[in-house]
N, C-alpha and C positions, 0 to 999 in steps of 0.2 A: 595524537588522539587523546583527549579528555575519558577518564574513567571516574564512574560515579559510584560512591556505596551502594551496595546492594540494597533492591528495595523487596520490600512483599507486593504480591502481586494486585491485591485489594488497596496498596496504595500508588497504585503507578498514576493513575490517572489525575489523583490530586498532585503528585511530589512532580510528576514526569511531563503529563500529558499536556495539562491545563497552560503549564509557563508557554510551552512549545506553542500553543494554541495561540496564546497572547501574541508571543510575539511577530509571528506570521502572520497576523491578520491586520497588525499596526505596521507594517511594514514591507511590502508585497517580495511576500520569499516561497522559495521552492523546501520542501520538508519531507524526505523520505524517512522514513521508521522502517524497520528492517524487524520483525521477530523470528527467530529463529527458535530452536525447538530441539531438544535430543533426536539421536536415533532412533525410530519407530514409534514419537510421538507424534504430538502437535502444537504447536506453539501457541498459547492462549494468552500471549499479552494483547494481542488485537480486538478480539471476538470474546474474549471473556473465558472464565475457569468452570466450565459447567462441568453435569456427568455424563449429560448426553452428546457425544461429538456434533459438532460443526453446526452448533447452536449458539446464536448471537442476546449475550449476556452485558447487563450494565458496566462491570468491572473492565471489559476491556478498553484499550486503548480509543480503537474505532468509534465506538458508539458516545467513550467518554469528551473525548477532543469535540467529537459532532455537536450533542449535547452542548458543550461551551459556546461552539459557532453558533448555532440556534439563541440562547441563551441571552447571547450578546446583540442580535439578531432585533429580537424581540422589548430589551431593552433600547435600543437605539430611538429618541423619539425626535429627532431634525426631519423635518417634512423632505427637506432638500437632499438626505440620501437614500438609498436604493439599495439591497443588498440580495443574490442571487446565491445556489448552491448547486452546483449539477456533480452529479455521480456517474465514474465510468470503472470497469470491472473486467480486467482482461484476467485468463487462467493461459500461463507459458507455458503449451505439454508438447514434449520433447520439440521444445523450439519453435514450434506452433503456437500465434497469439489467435485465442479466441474469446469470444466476447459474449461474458456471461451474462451479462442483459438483453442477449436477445436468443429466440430459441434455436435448437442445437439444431434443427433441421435448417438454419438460411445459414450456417456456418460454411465460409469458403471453405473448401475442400484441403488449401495448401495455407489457413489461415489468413489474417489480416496483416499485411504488411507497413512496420516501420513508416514515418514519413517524415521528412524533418519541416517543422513549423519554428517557428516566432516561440516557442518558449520550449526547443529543444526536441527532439524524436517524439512523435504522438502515434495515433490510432484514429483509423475513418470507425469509430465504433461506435455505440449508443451511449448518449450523453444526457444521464435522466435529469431533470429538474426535480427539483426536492424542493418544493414550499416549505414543508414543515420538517421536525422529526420523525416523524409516524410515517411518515412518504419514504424516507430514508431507510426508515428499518426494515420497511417492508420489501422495499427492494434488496438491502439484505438476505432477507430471508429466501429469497427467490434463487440468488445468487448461491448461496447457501448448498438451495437442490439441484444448480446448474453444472456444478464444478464436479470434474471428475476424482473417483476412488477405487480403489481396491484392495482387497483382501489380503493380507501378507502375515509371515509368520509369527510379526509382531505386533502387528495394529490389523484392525480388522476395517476398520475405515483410512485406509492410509491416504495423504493427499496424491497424484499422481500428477503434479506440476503446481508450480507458484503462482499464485494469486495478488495480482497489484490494483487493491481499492486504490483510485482518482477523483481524490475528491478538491473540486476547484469552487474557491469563494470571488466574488466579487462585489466592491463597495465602489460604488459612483455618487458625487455630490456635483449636486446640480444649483446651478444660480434661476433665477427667480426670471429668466424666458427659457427655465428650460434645459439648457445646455450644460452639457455635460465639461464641468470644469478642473475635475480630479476624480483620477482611477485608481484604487488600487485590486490588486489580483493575485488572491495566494494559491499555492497548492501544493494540496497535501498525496505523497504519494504512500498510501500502509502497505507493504509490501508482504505479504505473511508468507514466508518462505517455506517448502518442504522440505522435512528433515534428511540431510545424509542417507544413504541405505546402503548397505552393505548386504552382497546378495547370498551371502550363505548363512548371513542370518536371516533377511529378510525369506530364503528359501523363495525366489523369484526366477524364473525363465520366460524363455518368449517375450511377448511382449513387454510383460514389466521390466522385465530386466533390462528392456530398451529404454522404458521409462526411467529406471532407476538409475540407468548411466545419464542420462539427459538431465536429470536433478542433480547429481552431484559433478557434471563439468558445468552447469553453471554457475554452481555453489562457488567452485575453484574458482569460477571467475571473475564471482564479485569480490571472492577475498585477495585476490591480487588486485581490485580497483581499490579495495579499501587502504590496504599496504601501498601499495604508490601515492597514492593522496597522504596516508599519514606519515609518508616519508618525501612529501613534496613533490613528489613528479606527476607529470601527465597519466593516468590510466588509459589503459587502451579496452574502451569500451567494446567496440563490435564483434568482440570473439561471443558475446551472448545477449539476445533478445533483452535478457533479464538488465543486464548491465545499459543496454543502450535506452530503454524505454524509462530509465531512472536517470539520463542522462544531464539533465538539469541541474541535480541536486549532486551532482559527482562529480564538479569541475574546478580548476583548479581555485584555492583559496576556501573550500568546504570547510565547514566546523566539522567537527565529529564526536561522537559521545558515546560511549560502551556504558550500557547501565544494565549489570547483574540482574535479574526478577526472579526472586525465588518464591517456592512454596513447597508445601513439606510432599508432596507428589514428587518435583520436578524440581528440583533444586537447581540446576545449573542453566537454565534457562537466562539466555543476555538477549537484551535488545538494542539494536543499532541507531541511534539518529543520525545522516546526515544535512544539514543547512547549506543552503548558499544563496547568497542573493539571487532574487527573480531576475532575470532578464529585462521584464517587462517592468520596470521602475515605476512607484508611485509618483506621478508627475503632473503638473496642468492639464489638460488636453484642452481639443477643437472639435462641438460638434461632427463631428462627420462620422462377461458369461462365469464359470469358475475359471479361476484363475485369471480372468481377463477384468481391464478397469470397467465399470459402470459410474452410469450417473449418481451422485448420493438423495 
């Protein structure tokens, strides 16, 4: 595993984000980003370093890499390609995928189940089109007051499961009747994890405390996929939702990148890259209550 100097966190998106962005999108790859976060905070390399919790700010990763893809998007002037962006938003609570772009009332009851597809484990879930940036953020923000919280002795908005932004690009170039001659297809998985909790600090019972063992065995479980990848071997994904739904980007031959993000709040704050070639290769084709979690 590759370790990078630490950065500030107002620079991640140019030193960090941007290359990451580049390269992904010349060359059809899967790209998980992993933030992680102290004990009983939040991890704001994704969403940004605001004061108001689980507010989506420029500086973070998310909106930064987006921004780039849009960007580039909009720069493209070849008549002959095409380029699309859809957004999906799964919240993992206790082992439960649910799907924060659609409302909490049509949510299964025993959540959305795994499904293995052509580019690794996915989700029958909502899969927004974003024409623009502004389409994007906004569903951010939705997503934002979808995700569940609660109240704990150390955060007052604590997350109560992981959040995995899917954000999938595609570029098609077409010949002159039309047909579709080369694809490529990246995706971006931002994973913003919730922090470890320990429950005699966090003063959690009942339910959270269900919640709170269920964030930190899947915690343990990415960091044994991360240890066997940085030590060559196979990971044994299915011990957690978290682990499998990132499954693309965590097999064998993954790059990896530990990059430190400090700021004078949070100093110990790292984020995780890992890369692995897309599956789906750029290639020719052939047309054809108190104490209980609420909503935030």
């Amino acid at each position: 595993m590759a370790v990078k100097a630490p950065i500030q966190v107002n620079d991640v998106v140019d030193s960090f984000g941007i290359p990451i962005a580049n390269e992904a999108l010349k060359q059809s790859l899967h790209i998980s980003l992993f933030a992680v976060g102290q004990s009983g905070s939040r991890p704001f390399s994704l969403l940004g370093n605001g004061a108001r919790p689980w507010t989506v700010l420029p500086n973070g990763l998310l909106v930064g890499v987006c921004e780039e893809i849009f960007r580039q998007m909009e720069n493209e002037k070849d008549p002959h390609i095409t380029q699309t962006v859809t957004l999906q938003a799964t919240e993992l609570y206790c082992e439960t995928a649910r799907d924060l772009l659609a409302s909490r009332n049509t949510w299964p009851p025993n959540g959305h189940k795994p499904r293995l597809t052509n580019n690794g484990y996915g989700l029958d879930t909502t899969q927004a089109p974003c024409p623009s940036l502004a389409t994007l953020l906004g569903h951010l923000t939705y997503i934002n007051h979808n995700r569940t919280v609660g109240a704990t002795a150390v955060n007052v908005a604590a997350a109560r499961g992981h959040v995995i932004f899917h954000v999938t690009t595609t570029k098609q170039t077409r010949n002159d009747d039309g047909k579709v001659v080369k694809e490529i297809e990246s995706h971006f998985h931002f994973a913003e994890l919730a922090p470890s909790e320990r429950s005699a600090v966090a003063k959690t019972s009942g339910q959270m405390l269900v919640e709170g063992n269920a964030i930190n065995g899947s915690l343990a479980t990415l960091e044994k996929c991360i240890k066997s990848l940085a030590q060559g071997r196979k990971p044994v994904l299915r011990d957690s939702k978290l682990t499998l739904l990132l499954q693309p980007s965590m097999t064998d031959g993954a790059q990896m990148t530990s990059v430190p993000v400090v700021s004078d709040a949070e100093p110990q704050l790292c984020l995780y890259c890992v890369a692995a070639p897309n599956q789906k290769q750029a290639k020719p084709t052939t047309a054809t209550k108190s104490g209980q979690s609420k909503s935030n």
